[in-house]
C-alpha positions in Angstrom: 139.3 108.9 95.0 136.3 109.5 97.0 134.4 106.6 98.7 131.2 106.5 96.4 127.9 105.6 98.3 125.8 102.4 96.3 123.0 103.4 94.8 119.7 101.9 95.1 120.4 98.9 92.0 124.0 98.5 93.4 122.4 97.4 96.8 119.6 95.5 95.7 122.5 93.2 93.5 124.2 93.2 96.3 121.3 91.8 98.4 120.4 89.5 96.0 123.5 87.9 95.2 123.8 88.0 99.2 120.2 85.8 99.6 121.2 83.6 96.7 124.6 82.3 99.1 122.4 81.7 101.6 119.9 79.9 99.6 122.5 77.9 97.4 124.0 76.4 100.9 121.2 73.8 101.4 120.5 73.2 97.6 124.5 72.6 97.3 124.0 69.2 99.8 121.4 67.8 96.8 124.5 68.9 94.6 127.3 67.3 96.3 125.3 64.5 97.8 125.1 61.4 95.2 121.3 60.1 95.1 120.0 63.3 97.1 118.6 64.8 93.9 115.1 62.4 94.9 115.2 64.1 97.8 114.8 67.7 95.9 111.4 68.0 95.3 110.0 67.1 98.4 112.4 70.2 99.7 110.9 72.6 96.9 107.1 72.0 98.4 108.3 72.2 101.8 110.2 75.6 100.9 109.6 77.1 97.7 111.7 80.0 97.7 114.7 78.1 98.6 115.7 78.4 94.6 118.9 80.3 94.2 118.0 82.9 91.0 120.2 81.5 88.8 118.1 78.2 89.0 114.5 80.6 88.4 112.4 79.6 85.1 111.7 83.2 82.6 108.1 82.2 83.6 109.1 82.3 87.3 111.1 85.6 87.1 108.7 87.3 85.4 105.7 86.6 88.2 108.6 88.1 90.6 108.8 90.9 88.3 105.0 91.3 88.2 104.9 91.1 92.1 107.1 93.9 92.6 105.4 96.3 90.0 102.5 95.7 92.0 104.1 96.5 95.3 105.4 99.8 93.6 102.2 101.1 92.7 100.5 100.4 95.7 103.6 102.1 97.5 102.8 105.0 94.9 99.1 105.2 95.7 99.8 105.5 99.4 101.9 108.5 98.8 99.7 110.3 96.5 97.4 110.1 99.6 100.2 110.7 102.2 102.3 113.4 100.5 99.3 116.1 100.3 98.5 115.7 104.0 102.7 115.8 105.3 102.7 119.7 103.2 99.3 120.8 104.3 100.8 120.2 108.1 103.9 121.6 107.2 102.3 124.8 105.9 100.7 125.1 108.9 104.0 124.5 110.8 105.4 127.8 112.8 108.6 127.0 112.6 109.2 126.4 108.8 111.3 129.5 107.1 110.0 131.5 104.3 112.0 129.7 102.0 110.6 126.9 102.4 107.2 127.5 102.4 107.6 128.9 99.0 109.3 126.0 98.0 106.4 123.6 99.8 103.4 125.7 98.0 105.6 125.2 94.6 105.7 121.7 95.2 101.7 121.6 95.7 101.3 123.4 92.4 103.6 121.1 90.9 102.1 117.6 92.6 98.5 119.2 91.0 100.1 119.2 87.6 99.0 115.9 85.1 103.0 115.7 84.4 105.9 115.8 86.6 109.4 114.8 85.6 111.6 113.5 88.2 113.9 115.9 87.4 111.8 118.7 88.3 111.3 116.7 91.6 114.5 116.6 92.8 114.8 120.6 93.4 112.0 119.9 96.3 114.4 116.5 97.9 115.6 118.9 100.5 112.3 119.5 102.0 112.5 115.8 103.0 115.6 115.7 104.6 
């Protein structure tokens, strides 16, 4: 069998359950240290996101989930605003074949369209390579 590259949700588990080791390192001393549970909350003021995830309230999770919807739609608006300008200079680009300026005018028509799937999207993902 062939050595299967992670996808994106395969490396971001991997990430977290990477930063959750780390983190659970100093909380396991207030763990394995009789008495040094008093000395917890003191810790979470001085470093907040020390919690491991497993430890995270649903209220707490969901603020992180919040927090990254955010981020994704500001990342979203900056490429609405990025994306027309990168094929306007690449239509203007010498050195870009025929193909491919088809392909990049398509793609303009397409990005002007009120609905795009992802689907139709990924015949354009080797212009971006």
């Amino acid at each position: 069998m062939k050595y299967k590259y992670d996808d994106y949700k395969e490396k971001a588990k991997v990430r977290q359950v990477k930063s959750d080791v780390i983190k659970f390192i100093p909380f396991s001393f207030f763990i394995v240290i009789p008495g040094a549970e008093i000395l917890l909350p003191p810790y979470l003021v001085i470093f907040p996101n020390s919690i491991p995830s497993q430890f995270l309230s649903a209220e707490a999770r969901q603020k992180k989930l919040e927090q990254v919807a955010r981020r994704r739609e500001s990342a979203a608006k900056k490429l609405n605003i990025m994306l027309p300008n990168y094929l306007y200079e690449l239509e203007k680009d010498s050195q870009i074949h025929e193909l491919d300026l088809a392909d990049i005018k398509a793609l303009k028509a397409d990005l002007k369209k009120t609905h795009i799937t992802p689907i139709e999207l990924l015949h354009y993902k080797r212009l971006f390579k």
